[in-house]
C-alpha positions in Angstrom: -14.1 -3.5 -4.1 -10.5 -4.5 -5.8 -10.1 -8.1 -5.7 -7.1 -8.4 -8.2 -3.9 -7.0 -8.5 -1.6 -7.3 -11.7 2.1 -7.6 -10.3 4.6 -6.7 -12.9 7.6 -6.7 -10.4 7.6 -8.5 -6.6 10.4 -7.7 -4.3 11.5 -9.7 -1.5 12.2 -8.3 2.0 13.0 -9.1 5.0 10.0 -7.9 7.6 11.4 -5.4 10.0 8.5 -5.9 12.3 4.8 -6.9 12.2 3.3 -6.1 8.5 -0.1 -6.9 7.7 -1.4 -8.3 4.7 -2.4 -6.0 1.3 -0.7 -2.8 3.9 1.9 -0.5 2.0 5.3 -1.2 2.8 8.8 0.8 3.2 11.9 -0.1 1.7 13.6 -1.0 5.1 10.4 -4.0 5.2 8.4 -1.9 8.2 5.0 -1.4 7.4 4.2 2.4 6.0 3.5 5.1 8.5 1.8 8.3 7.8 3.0 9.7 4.8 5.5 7.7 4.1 7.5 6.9 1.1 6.8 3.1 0.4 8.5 0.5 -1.7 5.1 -1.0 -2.3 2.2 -3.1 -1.0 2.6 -6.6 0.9 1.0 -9.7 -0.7 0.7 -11.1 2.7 1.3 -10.8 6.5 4.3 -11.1 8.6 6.8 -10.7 11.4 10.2 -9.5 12.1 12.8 -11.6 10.2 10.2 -13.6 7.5 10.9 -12.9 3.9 7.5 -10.6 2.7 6.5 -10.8 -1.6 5.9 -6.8 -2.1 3.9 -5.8 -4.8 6.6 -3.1 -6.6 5.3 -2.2 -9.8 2.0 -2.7 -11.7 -1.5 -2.8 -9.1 -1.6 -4.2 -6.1 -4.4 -4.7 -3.6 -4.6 -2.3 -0.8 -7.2 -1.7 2.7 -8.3 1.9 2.7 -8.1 3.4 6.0 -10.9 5.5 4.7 -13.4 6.3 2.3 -11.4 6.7 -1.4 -12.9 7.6 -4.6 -11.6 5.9 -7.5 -9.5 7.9 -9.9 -7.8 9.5 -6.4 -3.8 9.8 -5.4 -3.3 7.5 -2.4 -0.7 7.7 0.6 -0.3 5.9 3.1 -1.9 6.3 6.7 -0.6 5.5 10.0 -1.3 2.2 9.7 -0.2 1.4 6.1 -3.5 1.3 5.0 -4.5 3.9 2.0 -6.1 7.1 2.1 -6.6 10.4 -0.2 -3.9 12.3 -0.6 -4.6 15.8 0.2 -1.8 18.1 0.5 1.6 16.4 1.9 2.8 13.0 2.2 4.3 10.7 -0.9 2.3 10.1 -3.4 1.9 6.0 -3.3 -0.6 5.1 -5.8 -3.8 5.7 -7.9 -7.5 4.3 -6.6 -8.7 2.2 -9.3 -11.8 1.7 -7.3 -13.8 3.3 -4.6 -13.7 2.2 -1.4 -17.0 3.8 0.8 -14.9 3.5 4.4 -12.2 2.1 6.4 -11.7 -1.7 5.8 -12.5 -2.3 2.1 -9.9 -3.3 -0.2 -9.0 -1.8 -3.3 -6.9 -2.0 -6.2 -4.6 1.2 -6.4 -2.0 1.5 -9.4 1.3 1.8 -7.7 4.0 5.0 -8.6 7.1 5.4 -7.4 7.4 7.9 -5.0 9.3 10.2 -2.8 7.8 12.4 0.2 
């Protein structure tokens, strides 16, 4: 369980809606949908028209929306939460460490991605 998160770029954006806490967040400030691309991972929660800190570059803490073994490519679920990456979606991240289901919080190494 991923407590710590080295930053070595935070970008500041402007929420486009409701965005949870340590959820993976696009480049227009909405909170990630199923596999989408993602700028990176919010440092904390917020609403439409608040400035969010988004982890960019480096690791960042993430909730799994699902069991994740470490060492696995991440995307993002419907909720902006991570999850394995199977076969589509944009490649977000790398699990650093396991999480054993929905809820736990892990620290993924960020990549940039496109779907």
């Amino acid at each position: 369980m991923g407590q710590q998160a080295t930053a070595i770029l935070t970008h500041s954006v402007t929420a486009a809606g409701t965005v949870s806490a340590s959820r993976f967040v696009t480049p227009a400030g909405a909170q990630a949908g199923a596999d989408a691309n993602t700028l990176g991972v919010s440092r904390f929660a917020g609403v439409v028209g608040e400035k969010l800190a988004v982890d960019v570059l480096g690791t960042a803490v993430v909730e799994a929306g699902a069991a994740v073994s470490a060492g696995a490519t991440v995307k993002s679920d419907a909720s902006g939460r991570a999850i394995t990456w199977v076969t589509s979606g944009a490649k977000v991240g790398l699990a650093l460490d396991a999480a054993g289901a929905a809820g736990a919080f892990i620290e993924v190494l960020l990549i940039p991605n496109v779907a």
